[in-house]
C-alpha positions in Angstrom: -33.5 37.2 24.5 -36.9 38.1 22.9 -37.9 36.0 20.3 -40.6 38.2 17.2 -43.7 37.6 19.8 -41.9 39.1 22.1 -41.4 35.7 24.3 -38.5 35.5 26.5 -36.5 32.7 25.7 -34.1 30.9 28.1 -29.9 30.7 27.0 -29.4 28.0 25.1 -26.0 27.5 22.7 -28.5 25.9 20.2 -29.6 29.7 20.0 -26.8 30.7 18.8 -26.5 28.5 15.5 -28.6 30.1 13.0 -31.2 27.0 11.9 -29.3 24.3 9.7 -31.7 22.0 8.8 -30.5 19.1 6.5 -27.1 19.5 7.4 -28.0 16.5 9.8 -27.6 14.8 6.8 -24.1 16.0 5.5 -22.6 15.2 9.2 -23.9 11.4 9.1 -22.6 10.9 5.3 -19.2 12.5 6.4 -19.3 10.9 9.7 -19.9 7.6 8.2 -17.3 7.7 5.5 -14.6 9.0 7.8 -15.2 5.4 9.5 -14.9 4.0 6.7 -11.9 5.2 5.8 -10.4 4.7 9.5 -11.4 0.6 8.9 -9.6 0.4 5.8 -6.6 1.9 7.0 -6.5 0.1 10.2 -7.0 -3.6 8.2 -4.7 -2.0 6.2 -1.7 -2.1 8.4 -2.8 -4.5 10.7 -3.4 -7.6 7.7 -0.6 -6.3 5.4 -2.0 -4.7 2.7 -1.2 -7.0 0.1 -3.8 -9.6 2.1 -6.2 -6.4 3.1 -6.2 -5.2 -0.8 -5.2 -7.7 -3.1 -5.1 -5.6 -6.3 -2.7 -3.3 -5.1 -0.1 -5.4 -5.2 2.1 -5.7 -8.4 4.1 -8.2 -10.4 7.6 -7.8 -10.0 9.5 -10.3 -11.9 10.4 -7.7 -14.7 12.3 -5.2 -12.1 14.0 -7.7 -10.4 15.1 -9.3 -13.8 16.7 -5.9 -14.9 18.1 -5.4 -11.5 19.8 -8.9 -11.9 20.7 -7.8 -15.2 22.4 -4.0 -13.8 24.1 -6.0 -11.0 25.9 -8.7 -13.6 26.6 -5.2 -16.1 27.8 -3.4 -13.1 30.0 -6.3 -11.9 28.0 -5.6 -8.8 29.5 -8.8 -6.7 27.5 -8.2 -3.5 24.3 -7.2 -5.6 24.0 -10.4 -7.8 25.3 -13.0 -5.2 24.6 -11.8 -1.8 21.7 -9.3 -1.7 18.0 -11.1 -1.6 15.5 -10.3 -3.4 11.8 -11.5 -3.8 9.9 -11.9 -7.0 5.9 -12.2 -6.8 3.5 -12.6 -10.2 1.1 -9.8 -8.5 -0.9 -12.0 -6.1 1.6 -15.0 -5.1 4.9 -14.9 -4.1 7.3 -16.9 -6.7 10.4 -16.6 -4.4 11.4 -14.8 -1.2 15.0 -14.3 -0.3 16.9 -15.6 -3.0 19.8 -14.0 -4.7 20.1 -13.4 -8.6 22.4 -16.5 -8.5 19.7 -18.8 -7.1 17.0 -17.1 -9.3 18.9 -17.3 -12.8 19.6 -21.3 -11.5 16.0 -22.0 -10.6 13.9 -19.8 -13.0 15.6 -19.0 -15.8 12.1 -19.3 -17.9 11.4 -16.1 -16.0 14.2 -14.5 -18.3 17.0 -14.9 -15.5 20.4 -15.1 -16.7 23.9 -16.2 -15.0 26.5 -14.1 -15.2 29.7 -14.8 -17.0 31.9 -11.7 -15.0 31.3 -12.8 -11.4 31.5 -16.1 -9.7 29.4 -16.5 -6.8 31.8 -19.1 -4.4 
């Protein structure tokens, strides 16, 4: 290869990329982020992420109150007395693995209601 002096340059593979400058830029942002991002995902699933990012977690005492609430309307035996559920308020958890029978016993001030149409025995 001659280069405009009419120099004879040796092969190189950098030769064949036309010149790029400040694009050394672009490829440290982007190689940067894309660490980034790997780090958050890995503390991600390694903590938990509702430890890793507490703000993505989300209160739940609403939905499990209506679910309580289908289960007793539905007459839903195994869905009001045996299946658990867990209730948070968005950063703790209130209860873990308690039934709507144990929930409408110990929190009822969290709108949990017993239900007249099924007995839990």
């Amino acid at each position: 290869m001659e280069n405009k002096r009419g120099q004879t340059k040796k092969f190189s593979f950098c030769n064949l990329l036309p010149n790029r400058r400040g694009d050394t830029n672009w490829v440290l942002i982007m190689l940067i982020l894309g660490i980034l991002v790997l780090v958050v995902l890995a503390g991600g699933f390694i903590l938990g992420w509702s430890k890793f990012l507490p703000w993505l977690s989300t209160e739940n005492v609403e939905q499990t109150v209506n679910q309580c609430q289908i289960a007793c309307a539905t007459s839903s035996t195994y869905g009001f007395c045996i299946q658990n559920r867990t209730i948070s308020d968005g950063t703790n958890e209130i209860e873990k693995d308690v039934t709507c029978e144990d929930l409408a016993n110990e929190h009822s001030e969290l709108g949990f209601e017993h239900c007249a149409q099924i007995s839990c025995e």
